[in-house]
TILOLUM-634042 format. One record per atom (N, C-alpha, C, O): z, x negated, y; residue number from 0; atom name; residue in three letters. Coordinates in steps of 0.1 Angstrom, whole numbers. Example, Ala and Ser with C-alpha at 12.3 -4.5 7.8 and 13.67 -1.06 7.14 Angstrom:
c3=78&c1=-132&c2=-57&pos=0&site=N&code=ALA;
c3=78&c1=-123&c2=-45&pos=0&site=CA&code=ALA;
c3=78&c1=-132&c2=-33&pos=0&site=C&code=ALA;
c3=85&c1=-142&c2=-33&pos=0&site=O&code=ALA;
c3=71&c1=-128&c2=-22&pos=1&site=N&code=SER;
c3=71&c1=-137&c2=-11&pos=1&site=CA&code=SER;
c3=79&c1=-129&c2=0&pos=1&site=C&code=SER;
c3=80&c1=-134&c2=11&pos=1&site=O&code=SER;
***
This chain:
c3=214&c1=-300&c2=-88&pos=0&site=N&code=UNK;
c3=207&c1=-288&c2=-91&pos=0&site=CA&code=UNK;
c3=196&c1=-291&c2=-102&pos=0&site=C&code=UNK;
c3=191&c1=-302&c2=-101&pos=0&site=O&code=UNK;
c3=194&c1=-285&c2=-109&pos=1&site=N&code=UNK;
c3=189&c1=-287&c2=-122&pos=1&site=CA&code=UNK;
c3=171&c1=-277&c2=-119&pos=1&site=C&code=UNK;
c3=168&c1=-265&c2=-115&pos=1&site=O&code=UNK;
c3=164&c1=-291&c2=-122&pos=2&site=N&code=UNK;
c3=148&c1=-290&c2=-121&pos=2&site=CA&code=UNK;
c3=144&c1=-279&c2=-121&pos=2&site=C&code=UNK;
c3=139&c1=-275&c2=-110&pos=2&site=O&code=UNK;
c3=146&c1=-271&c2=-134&pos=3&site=N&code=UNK;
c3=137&c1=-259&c2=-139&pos=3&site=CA&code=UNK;
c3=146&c1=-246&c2=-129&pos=3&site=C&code=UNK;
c3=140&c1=-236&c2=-126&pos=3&site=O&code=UNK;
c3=159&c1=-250&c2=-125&pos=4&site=N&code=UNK;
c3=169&c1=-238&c2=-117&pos=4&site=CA&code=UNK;
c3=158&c1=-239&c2=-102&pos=4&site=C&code=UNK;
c3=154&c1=-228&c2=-97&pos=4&site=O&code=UNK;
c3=156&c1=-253&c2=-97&pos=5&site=N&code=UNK;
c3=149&c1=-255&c2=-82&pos=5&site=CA&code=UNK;
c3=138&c1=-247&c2=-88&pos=5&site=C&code=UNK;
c3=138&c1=-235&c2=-87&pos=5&site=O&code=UNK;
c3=129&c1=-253&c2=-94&pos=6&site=N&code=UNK;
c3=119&c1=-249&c2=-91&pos=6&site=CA&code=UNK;
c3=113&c1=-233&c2=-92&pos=6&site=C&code=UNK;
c3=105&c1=-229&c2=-84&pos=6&site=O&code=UNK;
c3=118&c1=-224&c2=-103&pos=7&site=N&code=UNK;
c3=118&c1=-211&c2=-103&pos=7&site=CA&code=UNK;
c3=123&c1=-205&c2=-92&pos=7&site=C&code=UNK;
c3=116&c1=-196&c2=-88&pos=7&site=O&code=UNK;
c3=138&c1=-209&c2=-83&pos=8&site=N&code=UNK;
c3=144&c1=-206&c2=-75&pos=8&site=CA&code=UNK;
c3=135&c1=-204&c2=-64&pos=8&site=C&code=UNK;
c3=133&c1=-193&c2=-58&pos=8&site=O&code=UNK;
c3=130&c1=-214&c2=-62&pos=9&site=N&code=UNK;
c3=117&c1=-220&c2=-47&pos=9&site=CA&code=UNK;
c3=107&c1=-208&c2=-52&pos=9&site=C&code=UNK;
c3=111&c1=-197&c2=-47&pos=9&site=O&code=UNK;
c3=97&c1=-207&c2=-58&pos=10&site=N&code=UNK;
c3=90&c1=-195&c2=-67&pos=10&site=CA&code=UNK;
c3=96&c1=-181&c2=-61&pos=10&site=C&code=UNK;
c3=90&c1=-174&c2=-53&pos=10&site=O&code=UNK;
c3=107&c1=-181&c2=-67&pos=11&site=N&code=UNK;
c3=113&c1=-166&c2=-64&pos=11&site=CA&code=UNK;
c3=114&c1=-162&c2=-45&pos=11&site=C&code=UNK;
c3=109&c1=-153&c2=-38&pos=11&site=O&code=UNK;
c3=123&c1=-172&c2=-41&pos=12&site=N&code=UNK;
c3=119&c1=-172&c2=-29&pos=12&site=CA&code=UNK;
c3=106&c1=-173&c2=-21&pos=12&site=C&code=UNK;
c3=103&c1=-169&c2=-9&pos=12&site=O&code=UNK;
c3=98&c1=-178&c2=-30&pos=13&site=N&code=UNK;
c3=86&c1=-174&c2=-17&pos=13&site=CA&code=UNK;
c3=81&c1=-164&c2=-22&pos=13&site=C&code=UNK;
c3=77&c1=-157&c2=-13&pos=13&site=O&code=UNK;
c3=79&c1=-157&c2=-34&pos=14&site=N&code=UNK;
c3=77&c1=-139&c2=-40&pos=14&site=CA&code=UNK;
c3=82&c1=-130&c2=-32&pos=14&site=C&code=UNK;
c3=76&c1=-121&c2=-28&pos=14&site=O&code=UNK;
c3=98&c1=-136&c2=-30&pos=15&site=N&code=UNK;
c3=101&c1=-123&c2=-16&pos=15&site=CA&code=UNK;
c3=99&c1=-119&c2=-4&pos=15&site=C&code=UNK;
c3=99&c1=-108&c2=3&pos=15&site=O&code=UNK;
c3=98&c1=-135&c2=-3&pos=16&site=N&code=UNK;
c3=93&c1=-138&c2=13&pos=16&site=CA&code=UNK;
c3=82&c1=-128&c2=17&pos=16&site=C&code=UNK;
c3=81&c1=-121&c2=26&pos=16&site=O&code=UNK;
c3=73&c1=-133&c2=4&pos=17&site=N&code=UNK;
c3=57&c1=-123&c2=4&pos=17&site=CA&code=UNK;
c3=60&c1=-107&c2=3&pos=17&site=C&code=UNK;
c3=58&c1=-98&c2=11&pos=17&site=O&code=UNK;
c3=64&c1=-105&c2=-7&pos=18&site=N&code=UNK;
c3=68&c1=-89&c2=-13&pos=18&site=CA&code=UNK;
c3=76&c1=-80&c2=3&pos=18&site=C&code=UNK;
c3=73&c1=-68&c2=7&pos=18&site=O&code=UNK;
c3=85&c1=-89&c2=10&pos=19&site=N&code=UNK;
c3=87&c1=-84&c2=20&pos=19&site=CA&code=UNK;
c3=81&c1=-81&c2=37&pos=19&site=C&code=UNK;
c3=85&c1=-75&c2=47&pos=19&site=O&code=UNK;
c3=68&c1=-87&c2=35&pos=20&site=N&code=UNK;
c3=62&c1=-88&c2=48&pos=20&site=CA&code=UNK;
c3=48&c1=-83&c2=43&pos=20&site=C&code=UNK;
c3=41&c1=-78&c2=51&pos=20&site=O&code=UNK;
c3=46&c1=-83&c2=33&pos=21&site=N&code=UNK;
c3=30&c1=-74&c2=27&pos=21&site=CA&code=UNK;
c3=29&c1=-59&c2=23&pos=21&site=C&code=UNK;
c3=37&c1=-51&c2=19&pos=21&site=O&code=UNK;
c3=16&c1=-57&c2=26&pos=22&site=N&code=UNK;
c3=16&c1=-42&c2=27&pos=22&site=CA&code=UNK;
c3=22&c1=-38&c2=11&pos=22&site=C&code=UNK;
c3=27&c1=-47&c2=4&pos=22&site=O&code=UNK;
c3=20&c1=-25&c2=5&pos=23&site=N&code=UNK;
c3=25&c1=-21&c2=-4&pos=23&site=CA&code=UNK;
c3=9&c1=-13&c2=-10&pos=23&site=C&code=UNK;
c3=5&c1=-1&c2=-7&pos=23&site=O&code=UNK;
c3=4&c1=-21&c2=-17&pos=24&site=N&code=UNK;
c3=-7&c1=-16&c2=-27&pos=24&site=CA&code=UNK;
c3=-8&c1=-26&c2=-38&pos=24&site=C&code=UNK;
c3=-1&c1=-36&c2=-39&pos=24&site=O&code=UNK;
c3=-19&c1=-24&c2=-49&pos=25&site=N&code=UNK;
c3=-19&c1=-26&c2=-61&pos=25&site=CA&code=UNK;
c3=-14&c1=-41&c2=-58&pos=25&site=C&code=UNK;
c3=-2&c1=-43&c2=-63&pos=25&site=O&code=UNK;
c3=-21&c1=-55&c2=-50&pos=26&site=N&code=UNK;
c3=-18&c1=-67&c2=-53&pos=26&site=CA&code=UNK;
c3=-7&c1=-62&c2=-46&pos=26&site=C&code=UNK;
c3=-9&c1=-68&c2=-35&pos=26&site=O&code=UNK;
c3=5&c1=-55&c2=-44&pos=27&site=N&code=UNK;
c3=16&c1=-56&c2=-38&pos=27&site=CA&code=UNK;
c3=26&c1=-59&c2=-56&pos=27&site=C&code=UNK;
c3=32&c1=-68&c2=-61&pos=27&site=O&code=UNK;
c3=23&c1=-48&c2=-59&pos=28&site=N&code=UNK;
c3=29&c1=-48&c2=-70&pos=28&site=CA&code=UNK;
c3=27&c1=-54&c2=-82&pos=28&site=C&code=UNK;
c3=36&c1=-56&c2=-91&pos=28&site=O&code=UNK;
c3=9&c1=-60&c2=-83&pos=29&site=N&code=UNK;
c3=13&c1=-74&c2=-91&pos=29&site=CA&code=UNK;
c3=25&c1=-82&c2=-89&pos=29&site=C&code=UNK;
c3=34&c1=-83&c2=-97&pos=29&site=O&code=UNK;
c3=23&c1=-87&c2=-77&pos=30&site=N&code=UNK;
c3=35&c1=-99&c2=-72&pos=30&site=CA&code=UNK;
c3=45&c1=-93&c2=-75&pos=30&site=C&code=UNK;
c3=54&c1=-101&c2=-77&pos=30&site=O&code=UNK;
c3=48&c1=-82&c2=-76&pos=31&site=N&code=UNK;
c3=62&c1=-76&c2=-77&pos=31&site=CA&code=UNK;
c3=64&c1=-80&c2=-93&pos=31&site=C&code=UNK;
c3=72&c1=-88&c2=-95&pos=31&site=O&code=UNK;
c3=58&c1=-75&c2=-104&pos=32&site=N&code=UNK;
c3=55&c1=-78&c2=-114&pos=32&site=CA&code=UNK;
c3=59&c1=-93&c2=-119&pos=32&site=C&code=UNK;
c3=67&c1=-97&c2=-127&pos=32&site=O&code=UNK;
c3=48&c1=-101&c2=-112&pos=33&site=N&code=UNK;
c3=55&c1=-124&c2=-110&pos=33&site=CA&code=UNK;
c3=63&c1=-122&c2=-109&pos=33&site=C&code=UNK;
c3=70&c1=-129&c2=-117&pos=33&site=O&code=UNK;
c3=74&c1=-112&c2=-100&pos=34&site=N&code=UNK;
c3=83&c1=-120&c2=-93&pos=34&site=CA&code=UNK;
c3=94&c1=-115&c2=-104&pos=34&site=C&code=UNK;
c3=105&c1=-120&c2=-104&pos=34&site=O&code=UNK;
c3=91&c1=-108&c2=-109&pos=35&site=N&code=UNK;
c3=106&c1=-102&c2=-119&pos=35&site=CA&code=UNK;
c3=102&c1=-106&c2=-132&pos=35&site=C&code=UNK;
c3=109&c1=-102&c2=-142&pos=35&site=O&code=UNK;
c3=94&c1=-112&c2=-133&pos=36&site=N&code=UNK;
c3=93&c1=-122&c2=-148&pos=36&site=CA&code=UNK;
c3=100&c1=-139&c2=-144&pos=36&site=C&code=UNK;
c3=105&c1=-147&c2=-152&pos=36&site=O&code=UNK;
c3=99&c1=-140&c2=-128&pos=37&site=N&code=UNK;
c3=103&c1=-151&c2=-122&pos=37&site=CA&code=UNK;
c3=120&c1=-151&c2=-124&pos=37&site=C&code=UNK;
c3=126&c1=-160&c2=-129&pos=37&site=O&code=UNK;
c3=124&c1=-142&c2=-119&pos=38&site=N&code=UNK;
c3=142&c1=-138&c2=-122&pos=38&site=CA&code=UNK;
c3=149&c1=-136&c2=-134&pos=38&site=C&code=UNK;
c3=160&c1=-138&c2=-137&pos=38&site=O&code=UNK;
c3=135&c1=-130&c2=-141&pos=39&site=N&code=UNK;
c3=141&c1=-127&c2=-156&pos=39&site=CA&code=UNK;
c3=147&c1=-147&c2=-162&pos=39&site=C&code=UNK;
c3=157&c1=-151&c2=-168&pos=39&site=O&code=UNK;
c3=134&c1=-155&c2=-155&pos=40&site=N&code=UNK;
c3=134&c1=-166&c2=-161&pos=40&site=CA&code=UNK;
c3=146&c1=-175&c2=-152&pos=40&site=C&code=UNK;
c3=149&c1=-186&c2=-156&pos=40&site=O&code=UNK;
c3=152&c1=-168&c2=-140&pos=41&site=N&code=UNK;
c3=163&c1=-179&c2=-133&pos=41&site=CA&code=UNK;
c3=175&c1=-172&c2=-142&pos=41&site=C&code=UNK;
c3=182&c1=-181&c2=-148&pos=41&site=O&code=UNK;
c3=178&c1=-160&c2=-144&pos=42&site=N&code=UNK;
c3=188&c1=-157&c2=-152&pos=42&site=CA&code=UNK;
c3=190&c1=-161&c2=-161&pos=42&site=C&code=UNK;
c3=202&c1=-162&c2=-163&pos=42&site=O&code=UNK;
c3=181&c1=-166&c2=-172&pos=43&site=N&code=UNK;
c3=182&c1=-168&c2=-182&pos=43&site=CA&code=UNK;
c3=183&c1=-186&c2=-178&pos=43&site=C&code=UNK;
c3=186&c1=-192&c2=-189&pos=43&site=O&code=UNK;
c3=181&c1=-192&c2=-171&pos=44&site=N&code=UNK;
c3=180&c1=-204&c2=-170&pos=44&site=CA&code=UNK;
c3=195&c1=-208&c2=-166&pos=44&site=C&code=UNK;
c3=201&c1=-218&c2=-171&pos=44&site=O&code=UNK;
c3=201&c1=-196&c2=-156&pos=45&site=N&code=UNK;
c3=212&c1=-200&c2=-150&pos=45&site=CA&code=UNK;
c3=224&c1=-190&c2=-164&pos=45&site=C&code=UNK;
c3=234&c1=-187&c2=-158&pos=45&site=O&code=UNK;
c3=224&c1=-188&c2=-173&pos=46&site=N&code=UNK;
c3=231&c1=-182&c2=-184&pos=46&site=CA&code=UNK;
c3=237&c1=-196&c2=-192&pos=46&site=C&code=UNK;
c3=248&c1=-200&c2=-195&pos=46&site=O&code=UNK;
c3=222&c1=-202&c2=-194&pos=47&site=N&code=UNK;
c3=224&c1=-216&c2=-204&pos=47&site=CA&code=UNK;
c3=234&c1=-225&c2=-194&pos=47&site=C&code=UNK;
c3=243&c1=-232&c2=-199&pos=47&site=O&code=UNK;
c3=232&c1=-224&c2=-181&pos=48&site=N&code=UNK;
c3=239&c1=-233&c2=-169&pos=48&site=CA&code=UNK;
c3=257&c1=-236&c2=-179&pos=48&site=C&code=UNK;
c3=264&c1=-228&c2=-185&pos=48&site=O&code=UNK;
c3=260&c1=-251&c2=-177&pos=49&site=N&code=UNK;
c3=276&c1=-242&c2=-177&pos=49&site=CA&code=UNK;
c3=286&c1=-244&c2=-167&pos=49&site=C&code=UNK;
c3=298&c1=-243&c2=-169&pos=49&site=O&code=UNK;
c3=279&c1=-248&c2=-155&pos=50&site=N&code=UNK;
c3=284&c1=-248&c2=-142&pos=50&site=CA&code=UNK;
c3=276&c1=-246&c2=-134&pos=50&site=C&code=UNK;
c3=265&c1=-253&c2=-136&pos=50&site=O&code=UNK;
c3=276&c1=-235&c2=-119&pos=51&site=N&code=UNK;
c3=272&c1=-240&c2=-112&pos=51&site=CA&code=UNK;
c3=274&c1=-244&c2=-97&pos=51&site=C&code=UNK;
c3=283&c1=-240&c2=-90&pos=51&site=O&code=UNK;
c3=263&c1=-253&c2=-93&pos=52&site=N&code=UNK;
c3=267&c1=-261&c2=-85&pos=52&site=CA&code=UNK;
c3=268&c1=-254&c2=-67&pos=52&site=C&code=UNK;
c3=259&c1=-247&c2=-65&pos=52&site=O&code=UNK;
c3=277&c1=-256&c2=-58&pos=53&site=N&code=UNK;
c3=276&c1=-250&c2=-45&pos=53&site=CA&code=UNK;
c3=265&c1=-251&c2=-37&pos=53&site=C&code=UNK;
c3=264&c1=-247&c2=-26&pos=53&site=O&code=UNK;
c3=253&c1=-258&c2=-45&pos=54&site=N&code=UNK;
c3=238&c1=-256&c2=-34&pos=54&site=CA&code=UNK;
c3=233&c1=-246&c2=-43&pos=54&site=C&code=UNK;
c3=229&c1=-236&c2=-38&pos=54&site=O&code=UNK;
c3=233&c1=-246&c2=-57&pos=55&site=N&code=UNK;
c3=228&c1=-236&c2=-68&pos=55&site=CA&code=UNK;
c3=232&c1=-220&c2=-64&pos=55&site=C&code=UNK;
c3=225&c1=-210&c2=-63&pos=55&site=O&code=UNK;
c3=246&c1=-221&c2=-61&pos=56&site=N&code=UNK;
c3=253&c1=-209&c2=-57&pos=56&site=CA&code=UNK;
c3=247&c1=-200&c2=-42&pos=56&site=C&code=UNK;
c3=249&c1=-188&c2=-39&pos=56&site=O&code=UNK;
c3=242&c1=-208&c2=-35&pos=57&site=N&code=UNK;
c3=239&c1=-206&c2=-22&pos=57&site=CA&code=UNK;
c3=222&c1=-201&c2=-26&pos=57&site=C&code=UNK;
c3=220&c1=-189&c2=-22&pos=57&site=O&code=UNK;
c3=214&c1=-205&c2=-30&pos=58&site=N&code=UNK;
c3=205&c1=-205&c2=-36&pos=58&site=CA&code=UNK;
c3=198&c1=-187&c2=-40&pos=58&site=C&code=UNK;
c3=189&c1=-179&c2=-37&pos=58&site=O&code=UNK;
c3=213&c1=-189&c2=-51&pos=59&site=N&code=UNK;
c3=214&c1=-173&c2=-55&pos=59&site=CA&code=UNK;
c3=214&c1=-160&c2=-49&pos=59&site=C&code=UNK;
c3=210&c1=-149&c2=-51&pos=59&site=O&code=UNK;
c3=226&c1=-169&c2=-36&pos=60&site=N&code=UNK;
c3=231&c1=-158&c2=-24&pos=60&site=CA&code=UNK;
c3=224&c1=-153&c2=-17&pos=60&site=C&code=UNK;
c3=225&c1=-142&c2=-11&pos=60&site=O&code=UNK;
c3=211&c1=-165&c2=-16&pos=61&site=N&code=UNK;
c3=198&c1=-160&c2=-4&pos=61&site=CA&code=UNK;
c3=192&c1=-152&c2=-16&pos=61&site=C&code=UNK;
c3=195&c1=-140&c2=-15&pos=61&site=O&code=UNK;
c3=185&c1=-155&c2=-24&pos=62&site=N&code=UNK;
c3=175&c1=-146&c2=-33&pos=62&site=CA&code=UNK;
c3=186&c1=-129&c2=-38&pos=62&site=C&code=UNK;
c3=182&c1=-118&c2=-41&pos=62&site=O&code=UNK;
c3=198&c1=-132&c2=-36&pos=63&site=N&code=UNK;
c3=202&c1=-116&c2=-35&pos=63&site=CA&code=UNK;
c3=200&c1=-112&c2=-24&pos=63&site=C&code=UNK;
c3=195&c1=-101&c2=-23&pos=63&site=O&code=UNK;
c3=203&c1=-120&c2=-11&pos=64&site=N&code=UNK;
c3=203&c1=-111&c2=2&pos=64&site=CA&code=UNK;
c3=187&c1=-107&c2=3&pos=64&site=C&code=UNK;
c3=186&c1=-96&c2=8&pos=64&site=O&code=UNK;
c3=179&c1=-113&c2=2&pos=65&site=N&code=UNK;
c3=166&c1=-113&c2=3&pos=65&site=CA&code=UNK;
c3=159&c1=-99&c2=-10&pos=65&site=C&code=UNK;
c3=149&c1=-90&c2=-9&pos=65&site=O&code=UNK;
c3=166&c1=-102&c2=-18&pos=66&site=N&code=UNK;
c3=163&c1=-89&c2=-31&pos=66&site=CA&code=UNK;
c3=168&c1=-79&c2=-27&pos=66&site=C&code=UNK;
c3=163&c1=-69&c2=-31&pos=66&site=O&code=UNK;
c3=179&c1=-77&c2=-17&pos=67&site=N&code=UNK;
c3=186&c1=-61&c2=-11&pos=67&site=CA&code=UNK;
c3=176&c1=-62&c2=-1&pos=67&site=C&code=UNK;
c3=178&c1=-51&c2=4&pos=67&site=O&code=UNK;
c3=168&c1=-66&c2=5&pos=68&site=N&code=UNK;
c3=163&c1=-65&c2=12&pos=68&site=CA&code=UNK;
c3=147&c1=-55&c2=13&pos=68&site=C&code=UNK;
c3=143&c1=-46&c2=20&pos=68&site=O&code=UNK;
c3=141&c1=-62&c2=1&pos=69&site=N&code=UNK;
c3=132&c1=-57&c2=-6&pos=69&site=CA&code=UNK;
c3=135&c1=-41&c2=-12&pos=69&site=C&code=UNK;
c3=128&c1=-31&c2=-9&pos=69&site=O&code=UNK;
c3=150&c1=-42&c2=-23&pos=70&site=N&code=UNK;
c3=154&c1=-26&c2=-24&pos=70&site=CA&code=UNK;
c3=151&c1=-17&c2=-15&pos=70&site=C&code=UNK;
c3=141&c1=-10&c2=-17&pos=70&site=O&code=UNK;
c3=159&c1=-17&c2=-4&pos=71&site=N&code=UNK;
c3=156&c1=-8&c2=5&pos=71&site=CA&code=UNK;
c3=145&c1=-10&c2=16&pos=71&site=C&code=UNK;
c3=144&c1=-2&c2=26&pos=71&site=O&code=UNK;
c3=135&c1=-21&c2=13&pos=72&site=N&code=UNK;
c3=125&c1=-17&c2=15&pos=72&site=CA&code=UNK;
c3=118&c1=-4&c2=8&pos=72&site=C&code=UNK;
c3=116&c1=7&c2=14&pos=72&site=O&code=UNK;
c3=113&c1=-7&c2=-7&pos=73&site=N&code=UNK;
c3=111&c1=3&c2=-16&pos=73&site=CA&code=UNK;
c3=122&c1=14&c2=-15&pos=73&site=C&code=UNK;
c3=123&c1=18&c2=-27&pos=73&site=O&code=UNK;
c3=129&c1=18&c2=-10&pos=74&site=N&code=UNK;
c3=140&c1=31&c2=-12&pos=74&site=CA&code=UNK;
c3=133&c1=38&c2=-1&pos=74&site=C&code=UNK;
c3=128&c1=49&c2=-1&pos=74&site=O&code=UNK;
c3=132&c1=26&c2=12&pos=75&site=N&code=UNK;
c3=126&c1=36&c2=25&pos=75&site=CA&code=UNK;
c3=116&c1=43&c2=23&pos=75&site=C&code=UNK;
c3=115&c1=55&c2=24&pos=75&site=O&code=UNK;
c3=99&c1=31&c2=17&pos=76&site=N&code=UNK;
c3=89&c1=40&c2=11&pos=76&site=CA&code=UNK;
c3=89&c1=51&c2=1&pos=76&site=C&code=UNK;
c3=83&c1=62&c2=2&pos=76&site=O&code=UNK;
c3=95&c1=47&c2=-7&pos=77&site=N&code=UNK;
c3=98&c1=63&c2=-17&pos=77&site=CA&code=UNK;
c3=104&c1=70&c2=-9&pos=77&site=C&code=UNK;
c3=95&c1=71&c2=-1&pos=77&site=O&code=UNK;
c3=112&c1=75&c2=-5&pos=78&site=N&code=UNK;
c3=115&c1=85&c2=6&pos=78&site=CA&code=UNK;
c3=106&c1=91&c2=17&pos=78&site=C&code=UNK;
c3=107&c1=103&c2=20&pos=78&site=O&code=UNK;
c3=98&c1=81&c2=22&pos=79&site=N&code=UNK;
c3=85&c1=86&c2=29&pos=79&site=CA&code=UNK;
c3=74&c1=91&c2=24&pos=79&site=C&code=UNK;
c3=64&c1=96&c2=30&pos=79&site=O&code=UNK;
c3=76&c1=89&c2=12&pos=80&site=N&code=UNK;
c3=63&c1=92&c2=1&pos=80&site=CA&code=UNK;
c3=65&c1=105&c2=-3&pos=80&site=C&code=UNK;
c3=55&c1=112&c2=-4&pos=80&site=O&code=UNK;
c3=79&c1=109&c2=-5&pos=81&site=N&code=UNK;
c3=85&c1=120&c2=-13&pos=81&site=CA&code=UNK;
c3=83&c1=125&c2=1&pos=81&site=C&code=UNK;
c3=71&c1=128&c2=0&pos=81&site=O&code=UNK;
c3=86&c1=128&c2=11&pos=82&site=N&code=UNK;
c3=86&c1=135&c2=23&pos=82&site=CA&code=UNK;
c3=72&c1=139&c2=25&pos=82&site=C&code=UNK;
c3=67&c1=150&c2=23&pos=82&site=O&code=UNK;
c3=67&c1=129&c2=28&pos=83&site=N&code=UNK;
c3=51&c1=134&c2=32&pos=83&site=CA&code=UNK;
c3=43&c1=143&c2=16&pos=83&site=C&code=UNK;
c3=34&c1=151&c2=16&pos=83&site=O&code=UNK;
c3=48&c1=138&c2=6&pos=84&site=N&code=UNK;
c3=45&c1=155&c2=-6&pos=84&site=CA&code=UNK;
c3=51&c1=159&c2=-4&pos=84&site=C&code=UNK;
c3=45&c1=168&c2=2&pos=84&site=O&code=UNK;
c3=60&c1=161&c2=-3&pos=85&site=N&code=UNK;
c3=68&c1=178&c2=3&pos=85&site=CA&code=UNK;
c3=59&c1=184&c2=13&pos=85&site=C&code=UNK;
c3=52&c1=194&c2=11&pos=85&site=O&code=UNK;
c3=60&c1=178&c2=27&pos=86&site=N&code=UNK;
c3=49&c1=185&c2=32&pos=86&site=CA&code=UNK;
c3=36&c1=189&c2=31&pos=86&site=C&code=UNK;
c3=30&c1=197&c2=39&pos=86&site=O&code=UNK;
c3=30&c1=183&c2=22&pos=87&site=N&code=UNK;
c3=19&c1=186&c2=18&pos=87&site=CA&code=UNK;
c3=18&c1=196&c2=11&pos=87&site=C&code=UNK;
c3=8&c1=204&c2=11&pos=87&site=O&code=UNK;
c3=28&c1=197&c2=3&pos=88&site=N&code=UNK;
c3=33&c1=213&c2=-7&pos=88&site=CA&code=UNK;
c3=33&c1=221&c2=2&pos=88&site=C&code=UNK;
c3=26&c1=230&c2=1&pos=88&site=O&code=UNK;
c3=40&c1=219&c2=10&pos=89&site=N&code=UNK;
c3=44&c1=231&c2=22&pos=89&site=CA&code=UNK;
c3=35&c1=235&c2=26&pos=89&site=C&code=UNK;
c3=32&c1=247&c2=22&pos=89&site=O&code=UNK;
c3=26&c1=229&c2=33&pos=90&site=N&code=UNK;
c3=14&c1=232&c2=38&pos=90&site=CA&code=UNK;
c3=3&c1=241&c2=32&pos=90&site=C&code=UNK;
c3=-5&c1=249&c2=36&pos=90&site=O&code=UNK;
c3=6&c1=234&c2=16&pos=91&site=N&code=UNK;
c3=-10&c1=242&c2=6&pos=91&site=CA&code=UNK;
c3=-1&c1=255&c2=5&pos=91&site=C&code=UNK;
c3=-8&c1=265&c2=7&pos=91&site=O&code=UNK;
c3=17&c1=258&c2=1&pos=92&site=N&code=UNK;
c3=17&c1=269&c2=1&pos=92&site=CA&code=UNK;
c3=15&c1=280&c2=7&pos=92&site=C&code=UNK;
c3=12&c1=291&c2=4&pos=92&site=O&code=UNK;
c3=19&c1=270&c2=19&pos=93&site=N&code=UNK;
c3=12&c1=281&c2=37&pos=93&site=CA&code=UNK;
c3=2&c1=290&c2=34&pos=93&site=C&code=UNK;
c3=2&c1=302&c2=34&pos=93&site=O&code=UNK;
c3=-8&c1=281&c2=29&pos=94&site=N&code=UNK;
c3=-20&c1=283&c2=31&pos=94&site=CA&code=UNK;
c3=-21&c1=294&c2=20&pos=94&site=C&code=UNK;
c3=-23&c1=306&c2=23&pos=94&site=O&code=UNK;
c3=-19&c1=290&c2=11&pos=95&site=N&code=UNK;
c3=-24&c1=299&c2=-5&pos=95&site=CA&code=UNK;
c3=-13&c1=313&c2=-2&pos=95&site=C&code=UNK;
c3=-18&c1=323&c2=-7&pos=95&site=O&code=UNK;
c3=-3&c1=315&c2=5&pos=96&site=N&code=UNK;
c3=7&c1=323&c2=9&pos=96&site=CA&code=UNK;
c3=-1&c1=338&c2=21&pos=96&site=C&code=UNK;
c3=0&c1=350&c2=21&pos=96&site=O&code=UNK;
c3=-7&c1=329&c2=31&pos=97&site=N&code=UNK;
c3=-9&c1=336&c2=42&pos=97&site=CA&code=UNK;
c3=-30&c1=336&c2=47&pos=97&site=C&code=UNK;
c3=-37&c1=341&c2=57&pos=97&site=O&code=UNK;
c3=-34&c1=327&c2=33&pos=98&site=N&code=UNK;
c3=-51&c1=329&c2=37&pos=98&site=CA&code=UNK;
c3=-55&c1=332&c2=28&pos=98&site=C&code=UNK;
c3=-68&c1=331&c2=26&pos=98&site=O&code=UNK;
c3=-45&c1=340&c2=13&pos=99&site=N&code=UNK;
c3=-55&c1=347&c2=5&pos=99&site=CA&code=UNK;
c3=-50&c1=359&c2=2&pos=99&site=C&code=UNK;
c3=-57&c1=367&c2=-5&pos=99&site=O&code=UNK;
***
């Protein structure tokens, strides 16, 4: 496994590790921010690759399963976000509908 592949790899994985167990506010989305300049940089690391290797491959397989993981994290919150404004629309129409 090639240096610069481990070491951003190790990086990326502990980004998600974090991004997945921390709350979601501004230092949420810094890290979110590291961590996809972190991928931009395994992709482009693993582009130049011209093979790779079955621990490299396995490597990848966790930082995808671990990246679907995060997705629908963020899919769940946007959905709860978009829900709870809707109701809150609802609610001010109520109001502006039936108290003026």
């Amino acid at each position: 496994m090639s240096s610069s592949f481990k070491i951003v790899a190790e990086k990326l994985l502990l980004f998600l590790k974090e991004l997945n167990e921390m709350e979601i506010n501004d230092e949420f989305f810094l890290k979110l921010n590291m961590y996809e300049n972190f991928l931009k940089q395994l992709l482009q690391i693993s582009e130049k690759m011209e093979t790779i290797s079955e621990g490299e491959k396995e490597v990848l397989i966790e930082i995808n399963e671990k990246n679907n993981l995060l997705l629908s994290r963020l899919k769940s919150e946007k959905d709860s976000l978009k829900n709870n404004i809707l109701s809150v629309n609802k609610r001010a129409n109520f109001k502006k509908k039936y108290y003026n």
